[in-house]
C-alpha positions in Angstrom: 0.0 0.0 0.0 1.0 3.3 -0.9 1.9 5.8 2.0 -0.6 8.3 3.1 0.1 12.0 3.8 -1.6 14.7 5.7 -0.6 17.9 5.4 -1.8 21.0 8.0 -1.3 24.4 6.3 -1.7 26.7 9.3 -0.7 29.8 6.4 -1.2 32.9 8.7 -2.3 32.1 12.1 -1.2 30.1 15.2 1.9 31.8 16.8 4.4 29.3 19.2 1.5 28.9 22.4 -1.1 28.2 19.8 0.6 25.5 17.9 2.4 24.0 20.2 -0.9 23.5 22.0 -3.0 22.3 18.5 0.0 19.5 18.3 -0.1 18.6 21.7 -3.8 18.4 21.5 -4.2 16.0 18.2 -1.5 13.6 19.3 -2.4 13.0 22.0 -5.5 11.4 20.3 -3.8 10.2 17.2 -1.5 7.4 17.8 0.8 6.2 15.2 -0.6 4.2 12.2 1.4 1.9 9.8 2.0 3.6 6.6 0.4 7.2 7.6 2.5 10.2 8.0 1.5 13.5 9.2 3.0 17.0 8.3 2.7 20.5 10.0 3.4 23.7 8.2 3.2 26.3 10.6 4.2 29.7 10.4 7.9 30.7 10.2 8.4 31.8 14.3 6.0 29.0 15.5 8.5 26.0 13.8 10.7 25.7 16.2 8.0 25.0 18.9 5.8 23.1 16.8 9.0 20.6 16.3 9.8 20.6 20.0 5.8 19.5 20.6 6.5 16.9 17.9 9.3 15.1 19.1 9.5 11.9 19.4 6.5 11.0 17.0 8.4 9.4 13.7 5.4 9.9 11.8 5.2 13.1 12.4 7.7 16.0 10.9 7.6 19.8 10.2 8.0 21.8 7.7 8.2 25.7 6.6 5.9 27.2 4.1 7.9 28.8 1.8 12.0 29.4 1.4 13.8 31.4 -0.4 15.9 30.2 -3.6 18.9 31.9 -2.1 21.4 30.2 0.5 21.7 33.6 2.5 21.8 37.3 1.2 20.0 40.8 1.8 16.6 39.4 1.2 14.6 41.8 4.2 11.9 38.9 5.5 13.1 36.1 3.5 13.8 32.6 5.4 16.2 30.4 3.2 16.0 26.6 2.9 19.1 26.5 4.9 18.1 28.2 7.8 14.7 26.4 7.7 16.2 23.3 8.2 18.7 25.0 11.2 15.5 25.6 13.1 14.1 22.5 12.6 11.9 22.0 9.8 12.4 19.1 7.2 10.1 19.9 4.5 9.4 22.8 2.7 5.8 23.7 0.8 6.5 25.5 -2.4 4.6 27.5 -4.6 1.4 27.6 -2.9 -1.1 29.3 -5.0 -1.2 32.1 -2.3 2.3 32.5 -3.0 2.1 32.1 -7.2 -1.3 35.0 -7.2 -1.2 36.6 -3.7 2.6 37.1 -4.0 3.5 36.7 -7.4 5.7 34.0 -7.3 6.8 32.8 -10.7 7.1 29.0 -12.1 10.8 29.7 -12.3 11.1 30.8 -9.1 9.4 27.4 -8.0 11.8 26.0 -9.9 14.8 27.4 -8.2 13.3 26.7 -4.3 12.9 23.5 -5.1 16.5 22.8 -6.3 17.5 25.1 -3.0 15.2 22.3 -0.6 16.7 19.7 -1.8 20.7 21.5 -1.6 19.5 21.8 2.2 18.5 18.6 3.0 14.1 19.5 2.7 11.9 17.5 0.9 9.9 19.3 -1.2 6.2 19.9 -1.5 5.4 21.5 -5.0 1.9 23.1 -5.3 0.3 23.3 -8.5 -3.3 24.0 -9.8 -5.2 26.4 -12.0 -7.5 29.3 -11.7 -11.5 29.3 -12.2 -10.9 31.3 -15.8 -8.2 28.2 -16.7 -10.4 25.6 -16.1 -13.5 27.1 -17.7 -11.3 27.7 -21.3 -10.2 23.9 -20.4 -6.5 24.6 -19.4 -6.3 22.5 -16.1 -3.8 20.3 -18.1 -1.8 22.6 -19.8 -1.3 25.0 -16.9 -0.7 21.7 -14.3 2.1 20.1 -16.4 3.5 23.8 -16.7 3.8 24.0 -13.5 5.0 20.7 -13.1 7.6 21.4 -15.7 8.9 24.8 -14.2 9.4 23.4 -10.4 10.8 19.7 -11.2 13.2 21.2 -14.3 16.3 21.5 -12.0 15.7 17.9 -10.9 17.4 14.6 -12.2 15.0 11.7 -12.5 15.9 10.2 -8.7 15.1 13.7 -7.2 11.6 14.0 -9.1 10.4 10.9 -7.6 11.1 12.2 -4.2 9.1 15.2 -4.3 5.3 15.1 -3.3 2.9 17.5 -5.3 -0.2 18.7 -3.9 -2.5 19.4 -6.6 -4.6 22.7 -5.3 -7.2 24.1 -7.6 -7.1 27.5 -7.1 -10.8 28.4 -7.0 -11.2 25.4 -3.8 -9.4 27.0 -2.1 -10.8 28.6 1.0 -14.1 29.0 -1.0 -16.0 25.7 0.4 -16.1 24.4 -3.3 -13.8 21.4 -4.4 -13.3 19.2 -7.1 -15.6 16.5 -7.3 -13.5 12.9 -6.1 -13.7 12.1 -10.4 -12.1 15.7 -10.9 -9.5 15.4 -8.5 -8.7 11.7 -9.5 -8.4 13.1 -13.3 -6.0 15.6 -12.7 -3.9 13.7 -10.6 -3.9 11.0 -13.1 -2.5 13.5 -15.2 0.3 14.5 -12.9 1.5 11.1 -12.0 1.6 10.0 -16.0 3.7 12.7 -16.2 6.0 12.3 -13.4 5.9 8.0 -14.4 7.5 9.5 -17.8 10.2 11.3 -15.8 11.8 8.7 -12.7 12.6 5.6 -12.7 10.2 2.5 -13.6 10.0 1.6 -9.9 9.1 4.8 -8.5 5.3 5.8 -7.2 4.6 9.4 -7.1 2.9 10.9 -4.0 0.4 12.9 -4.9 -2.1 15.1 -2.5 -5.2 17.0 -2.7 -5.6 20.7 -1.6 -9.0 22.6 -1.4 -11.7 23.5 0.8 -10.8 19.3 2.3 -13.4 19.1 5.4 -14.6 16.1 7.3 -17.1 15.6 5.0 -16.1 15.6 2.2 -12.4 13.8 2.9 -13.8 10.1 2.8 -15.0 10.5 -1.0 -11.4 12.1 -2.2 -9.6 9.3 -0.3 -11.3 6.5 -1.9 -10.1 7.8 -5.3 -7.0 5.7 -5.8 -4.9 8.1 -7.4 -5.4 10.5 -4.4 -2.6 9.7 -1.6 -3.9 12.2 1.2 -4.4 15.6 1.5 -2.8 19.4 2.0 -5.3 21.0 4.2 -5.7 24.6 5.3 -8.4 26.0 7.0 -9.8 22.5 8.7 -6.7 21.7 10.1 -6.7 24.9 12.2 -8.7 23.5 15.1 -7.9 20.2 16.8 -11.9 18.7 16.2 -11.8 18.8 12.3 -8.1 18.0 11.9 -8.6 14.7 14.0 -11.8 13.4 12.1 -10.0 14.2 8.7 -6.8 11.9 10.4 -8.9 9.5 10.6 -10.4 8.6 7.1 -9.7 5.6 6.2 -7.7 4.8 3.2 -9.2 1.7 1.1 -6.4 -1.3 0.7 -5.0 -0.7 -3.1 
């Protein structure tokens, strides 16, 4: 069976007190479980904290939310993957759509903090996904395998099979719309055909769902059997709807 990730997003909220008591709070009711992993991506200042609170559990790590593609530098505000990994995180999510459209992050620059994860020991999480007005002219493909194209480039074929990709569609996220389960599954397909064509024969992709996940829809995406687990935002923010989405079942591929 396939591993299962799943992936809290705590973007712009929870500083050290608050996260440190969210982990506390969900492990203490979420005991290890063969071939489930859990991830934690809280806020830059709250890392350090949220890895002390996590110590201990090896299915649990922590990771930062975005790095910079540079080692160090004058970059005002920027964290690289370096330092990241100094204070304790080992992952790194990049190119969240909030940070591609919010922040105007470009596919290059994807490109470039992946290759900068990796040179600091991270494993990568590489967002992709398109916007309403991209699906509607029927570009999901196109603009997913961009993407895809732009953040694994700098990659050899060993590397690309180690990096998970969360596939977000932009307009689920925070709306309370997703994909349908078939949507998701589709796209996703997609993705790991294209990553199959890239590492070697062996290899199995991860590859997660983002948007507007909740407990009730997180049962129907997880049957899907292209769909390894989830990158979750605003239901992972409060200890209650984080558990119950921890403890979907996965059906036996």
């Amino acid at each position: 069976m396939s591993r299962t990730l799943f992936a809290a997003n705590w973007k712009m909220h929870h500083g050290p007190a608050a996260g440190r008591a969210l982990v506390r709070a969900v492990l203490a009711r979420c005991r290890p479980q063969e071939g489930r992993e859990l991830l934690f991506f809280p806020p830059a200042p709250s890392l350090p904290a949220v890895v002390e609170e996590a110590k201990g559990r090896r299915d649990v790590a922590v990771g930062v939310q975005n790095v910079h593609w540079e080692a160090k530098g004058a970059f005002t505000g920027e964290v690289s993957a370096g330092i990241a990994a100094e204070a304790g995180a080992t992952w790194a999510l990049v190119g969240h759509s909030e940070r591609r459209h919010k922040f105007r992050e470009t596919d290059e620059q994807t490109g470039k903090k992946v290759v900068a994860a990796f040179a600091a020991g991270l494993s990568p999480m590489l967002c992709v996904g398109e916007l309403i007005e991209e699906r509607r002219a029927g570009r999901t493909e196109e603009v997913v395998l961009r993407q895809l194209a732009a953040g694994l480039g700098g990659l050899d074929a060993a590397a690309t099979a180690r990096v998970v990709i969360a596939y977000e569609p932009v307009w689920a996220i925070g709306t309370g719309v997703n994909a349908t389960p078939a949507d998701a599954a589709a796209v996703h397909h997609t993705i790991r055909a294209w990553l199959q064509s890239r590492t070697p024969p062996a290899s199995r992709a991860t590859v997660l769902y983002g948007g507007s996940v909740s407990p009730a829809n997180a049962a129907a995406l997880l049957a899907e059997e292209e769909i390894d687990g989830f990158l979750v935002g605003g239901a992972s923010l409060e200890a209650e709807s984080w558990l119950s989405i921890l403890a979907t079942p996965r059906p036996s591929r």
